[in-house]
N, C-alpha and C positions, 0 to 999 in steps of 0.2 A: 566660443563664448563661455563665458564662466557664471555658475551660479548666480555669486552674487552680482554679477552685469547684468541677468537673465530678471533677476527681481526687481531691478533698479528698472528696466524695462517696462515692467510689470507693472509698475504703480507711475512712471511716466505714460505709457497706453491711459491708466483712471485717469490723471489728473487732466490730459490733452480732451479725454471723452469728458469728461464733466465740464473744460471748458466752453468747447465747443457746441454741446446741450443747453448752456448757462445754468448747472448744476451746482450741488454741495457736495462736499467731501470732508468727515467729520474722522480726523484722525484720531485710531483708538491702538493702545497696548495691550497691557492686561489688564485695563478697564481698574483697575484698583482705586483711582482718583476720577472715577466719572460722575460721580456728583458734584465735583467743585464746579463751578458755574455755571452759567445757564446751561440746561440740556437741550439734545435735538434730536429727531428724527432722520435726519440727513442719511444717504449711504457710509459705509465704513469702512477707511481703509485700515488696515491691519500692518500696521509696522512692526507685527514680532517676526515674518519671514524674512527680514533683514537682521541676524542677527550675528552675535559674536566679537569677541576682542581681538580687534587688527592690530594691535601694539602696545609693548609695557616695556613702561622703561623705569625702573625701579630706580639707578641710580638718576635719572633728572626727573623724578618723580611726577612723573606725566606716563596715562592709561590712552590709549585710543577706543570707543568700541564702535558696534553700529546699535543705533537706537532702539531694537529689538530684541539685543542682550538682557537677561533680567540682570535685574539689579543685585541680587541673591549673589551670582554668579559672577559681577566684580568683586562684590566687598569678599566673597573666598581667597577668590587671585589676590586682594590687597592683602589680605589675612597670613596669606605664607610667606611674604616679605615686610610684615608686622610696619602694614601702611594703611591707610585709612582714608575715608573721605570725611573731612575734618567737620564739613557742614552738614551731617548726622541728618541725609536726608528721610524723609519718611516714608514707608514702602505703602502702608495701608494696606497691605496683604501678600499673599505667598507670592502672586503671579506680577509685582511691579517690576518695570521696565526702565532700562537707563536712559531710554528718550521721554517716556514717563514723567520720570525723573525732573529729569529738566525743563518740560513742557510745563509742569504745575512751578516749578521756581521754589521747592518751597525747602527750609531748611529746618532742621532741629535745635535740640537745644544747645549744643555747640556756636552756632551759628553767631553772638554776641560776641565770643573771643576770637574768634576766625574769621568770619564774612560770608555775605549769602553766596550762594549758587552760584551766580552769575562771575562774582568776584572770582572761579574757579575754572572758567571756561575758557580753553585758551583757541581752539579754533574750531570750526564744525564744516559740513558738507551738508547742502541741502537740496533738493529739490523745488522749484519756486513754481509759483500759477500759470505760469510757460511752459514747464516739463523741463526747464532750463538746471542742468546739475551744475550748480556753483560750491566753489569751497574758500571759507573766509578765517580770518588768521593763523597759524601753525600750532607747532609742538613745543614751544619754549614758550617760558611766560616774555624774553626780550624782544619779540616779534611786534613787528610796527607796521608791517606789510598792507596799504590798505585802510577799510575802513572797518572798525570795530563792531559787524555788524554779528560773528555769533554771540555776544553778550545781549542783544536782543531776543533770542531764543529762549532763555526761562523765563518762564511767567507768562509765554505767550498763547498757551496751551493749545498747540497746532492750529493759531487763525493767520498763522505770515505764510510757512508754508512749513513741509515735509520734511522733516529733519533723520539723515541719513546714515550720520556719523558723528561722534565729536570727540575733541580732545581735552582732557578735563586735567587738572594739576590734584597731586594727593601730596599728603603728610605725610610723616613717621607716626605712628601712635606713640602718646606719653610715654616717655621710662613709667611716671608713678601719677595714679589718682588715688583722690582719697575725698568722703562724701561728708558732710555735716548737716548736721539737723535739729533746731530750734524752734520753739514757741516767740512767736513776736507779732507786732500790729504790721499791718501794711504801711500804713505812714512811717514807721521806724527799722523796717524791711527797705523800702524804695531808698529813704534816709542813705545808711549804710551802704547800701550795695550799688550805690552812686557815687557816693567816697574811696569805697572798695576799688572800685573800676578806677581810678582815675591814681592807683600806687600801685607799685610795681608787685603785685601779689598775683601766681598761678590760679586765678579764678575763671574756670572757662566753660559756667554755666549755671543760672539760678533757676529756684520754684518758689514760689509763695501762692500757699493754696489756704483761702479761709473766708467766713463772709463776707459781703463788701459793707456792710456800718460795722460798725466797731468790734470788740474782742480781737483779739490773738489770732496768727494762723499760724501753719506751720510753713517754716521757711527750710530751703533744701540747698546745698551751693555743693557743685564741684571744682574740686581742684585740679590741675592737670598742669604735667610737665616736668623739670631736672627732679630729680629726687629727693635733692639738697633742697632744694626751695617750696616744695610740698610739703617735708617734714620741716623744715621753718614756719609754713605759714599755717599748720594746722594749732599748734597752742596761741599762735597769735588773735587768731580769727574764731578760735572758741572761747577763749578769754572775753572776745569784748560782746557776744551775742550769748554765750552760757549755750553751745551746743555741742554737741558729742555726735563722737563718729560712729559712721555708719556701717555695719558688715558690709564687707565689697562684693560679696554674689548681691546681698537685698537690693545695694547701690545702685548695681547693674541693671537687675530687673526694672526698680521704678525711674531711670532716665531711660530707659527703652519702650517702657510704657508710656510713660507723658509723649515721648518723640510719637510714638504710635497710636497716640491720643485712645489708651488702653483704662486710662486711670477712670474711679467712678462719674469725678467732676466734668469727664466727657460722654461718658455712655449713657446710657437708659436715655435720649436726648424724646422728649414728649411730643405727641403729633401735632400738636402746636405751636412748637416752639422752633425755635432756633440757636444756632448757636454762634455767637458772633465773632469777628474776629477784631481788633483793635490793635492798629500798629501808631504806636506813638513816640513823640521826642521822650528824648533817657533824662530831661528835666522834670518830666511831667508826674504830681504828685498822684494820689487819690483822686479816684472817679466816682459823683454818684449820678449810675444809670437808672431811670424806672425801671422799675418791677423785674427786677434781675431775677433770677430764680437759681437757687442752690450755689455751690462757691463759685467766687472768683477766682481765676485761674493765670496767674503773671509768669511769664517766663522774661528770659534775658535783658534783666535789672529792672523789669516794667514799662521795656517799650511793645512787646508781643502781650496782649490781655487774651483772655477768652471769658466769654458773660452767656450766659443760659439763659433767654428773657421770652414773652412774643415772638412771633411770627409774623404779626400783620407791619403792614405798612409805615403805621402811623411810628409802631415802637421802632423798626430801623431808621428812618427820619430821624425820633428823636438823638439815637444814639449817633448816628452818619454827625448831630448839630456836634454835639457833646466831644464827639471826636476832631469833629474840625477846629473848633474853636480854642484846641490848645495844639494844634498845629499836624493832626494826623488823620487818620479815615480808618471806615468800618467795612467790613465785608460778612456777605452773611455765608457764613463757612461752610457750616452742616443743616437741610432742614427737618423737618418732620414732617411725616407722612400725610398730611392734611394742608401744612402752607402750600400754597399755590406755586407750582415749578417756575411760574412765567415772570415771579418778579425779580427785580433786579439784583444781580449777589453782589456787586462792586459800588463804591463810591465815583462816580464816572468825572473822568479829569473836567470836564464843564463846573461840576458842583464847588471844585474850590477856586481860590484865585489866582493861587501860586501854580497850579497845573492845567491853567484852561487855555494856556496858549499850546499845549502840548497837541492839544487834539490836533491841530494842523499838521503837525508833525506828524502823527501816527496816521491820520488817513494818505499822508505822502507816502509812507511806507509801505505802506498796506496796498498802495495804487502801485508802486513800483513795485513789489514783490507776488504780488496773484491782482493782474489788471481783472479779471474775468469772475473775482469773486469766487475762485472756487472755494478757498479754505475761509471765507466770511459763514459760520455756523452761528457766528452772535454767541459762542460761549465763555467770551471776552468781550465787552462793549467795546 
């Protein structure tokens, strides 16, 4: 028997004992993203003993690993074949994990010209509420085998089941980036970088960081990609917003920052506050939320916001209304040390109209993939 069969044993022994108890089992990596939704007490399995890259295959640019790989430790191996994981996901600390990774779903500021997470997953291997080891799509993106169920894997932040392996699609990194930076209104930021997107220009990542009533903020765009067409669109695109490029270390630093939500607009966050999250349609102009507090924070052309406001109740409602009503939903991201752990962090598919039939759906899954309830921790409604 080998190691890694020996682990896979391991954590089928948990999941069969928590069944059979009618227990929890609250799957944890290197803890880096354990504040994102609701928290629990439950036991912990620990999926960094499964670890390591089972396959890279540079020329069809597809990585295999197991879910207890840190993350650190692919983007190196991508780094010495000058390949990349294009949706720039975010570690939130030294010890984040590639199953991590995918279990929060969440992507960086890449993510507008490439595509989320999910869009990158080409097959996985999991363990389900049975102890049952299933594995679902392959190693090519042409694979049709089946039903597309590891794409339900990110976002699900371990409540389907144990995620054991997966196979995930990578890029080439750009030949050439190049950074630009401007003073402008948010109304004339959204404007632009909605025109912007929709012509054929290397634009493969925005910021607009400034208050939400009126004045100026500062707006940030990367470019990326042929060489030719970087150095094409860089007088084009400073020409019509009056901004100038950026040193390429400084560049580097603050898109690694905002992805690691380093910048000020996300720290010092107050023990009463929260910090929201806001994914809206790329139509959608200017927001005004009550009692926002410090800047507003727009990435990838203004359908990702982030707003610093309340904590209680009442101020998530209002923003959850404000969000719906132009077509999108709130989450409460990050809290502070006084809001009460127990309230809700997601917009729960009931609340709108367009995703309240889903709910059927999602409890059929969730019946079909752990009948017994072991991985239901509720840190996912």
């Amino acid at each position: 028997m080998t190691a890694a069969n020996s682990t896979i044993d391991v954590f089928r022994e948990q999941i069969l004992h928590a069944a059979k108890n009618k227990t929890k089992l609250s799957i944890t990596g290197g803890g880096t993203k354990s504040w994102y939704g609701k928290p629990n007490q439950f036991t912990k399995l620990d999926a960094r003993t499964y670890s390591g890259i089972l396959e890279y295959q540079p020329e069809e640019l597809v990585i295999t690993a197991c879910a207890g790989t840190p993350l650190k430790e692919i983007e190196a191996t991508l780094k010495e074949k000058n390949q990349v994981l294009a949706f720039e996901p975010p570690h939130f600390g030294e010890h984040a994990t590639f199953g991590g990774a995918i279990a929060a779903g969440l992507a960086g500021p890449g993510r507008i010209s490439v595509g989320n997470f999910r869009d990158f997953v080409l097959g996985a291997r999991i363990l389900d509420g049975k102890g049952q080891d299933l594995s679902f799509g392959g190693k090519v993106m042409k694979n049709v085998a089946g039903y597309d169920v590891s794409r339900l894997l990110p976002g699900s932040l371990g409540t389907l089941s144990l995620l054991l392996e997966a196979s995930v699609k990578v890029l080439p990194k750009p030949a050439a980036t190049a950074t630009l930076r401007c003073h402008i209104s948010q109304e004339k930021a959204l404007k632009i970088l909605n025109e912007w997107a929709g012509q054929p220009l290397p634009l493969s990542a925005s910021c607009w960081i400034g208050k939400e009533k009126g004045g100026d903020g500062e707006l940030t765009i990367r470019l990326a990609g042929a060489i030719a067409a970087v150095k094409a669109a860089i007088p084009l695109m400073s020409s019509l917003v009056l901004a100038k490029e950026m040193d390429p270390e400084a560049a580097e630093i603050f898109w690694q920052d905002l992805r690691e939500q380093k910048l000020s607009s996300f720290t010092n966050l107050g023990a009463d506050q929260t910090l929201y999250r806001l994914a809206l349609p790329a139509a959608c102009g200017p927001l005004a939320v009550l009692d926002s507090i410090d800047d507003l924070v727009f990435e990838w052309h203004g359908q990702q916001r982030w707003i610093k406001a309340a904590g209680d109740e009442a101020t998530f409602a209002a923003i959850k209304k404000i969000a719906s009503s132009h077509g999108g939903h709130a989450t409460r991201f990050k809290q502070g040390t006084n809001v009460d752990p127990l309230f809700e962090r997601f917009t729960l598919l009931s609340e709108q109209a367009h995703s309240s039939a889903l709910e059927a759906v999602q409890a059929r899954l969730r019946s079909a993939f752990d009948p017994a309830g072991v991985f239901a921790t509720k840190r996912l409604p």
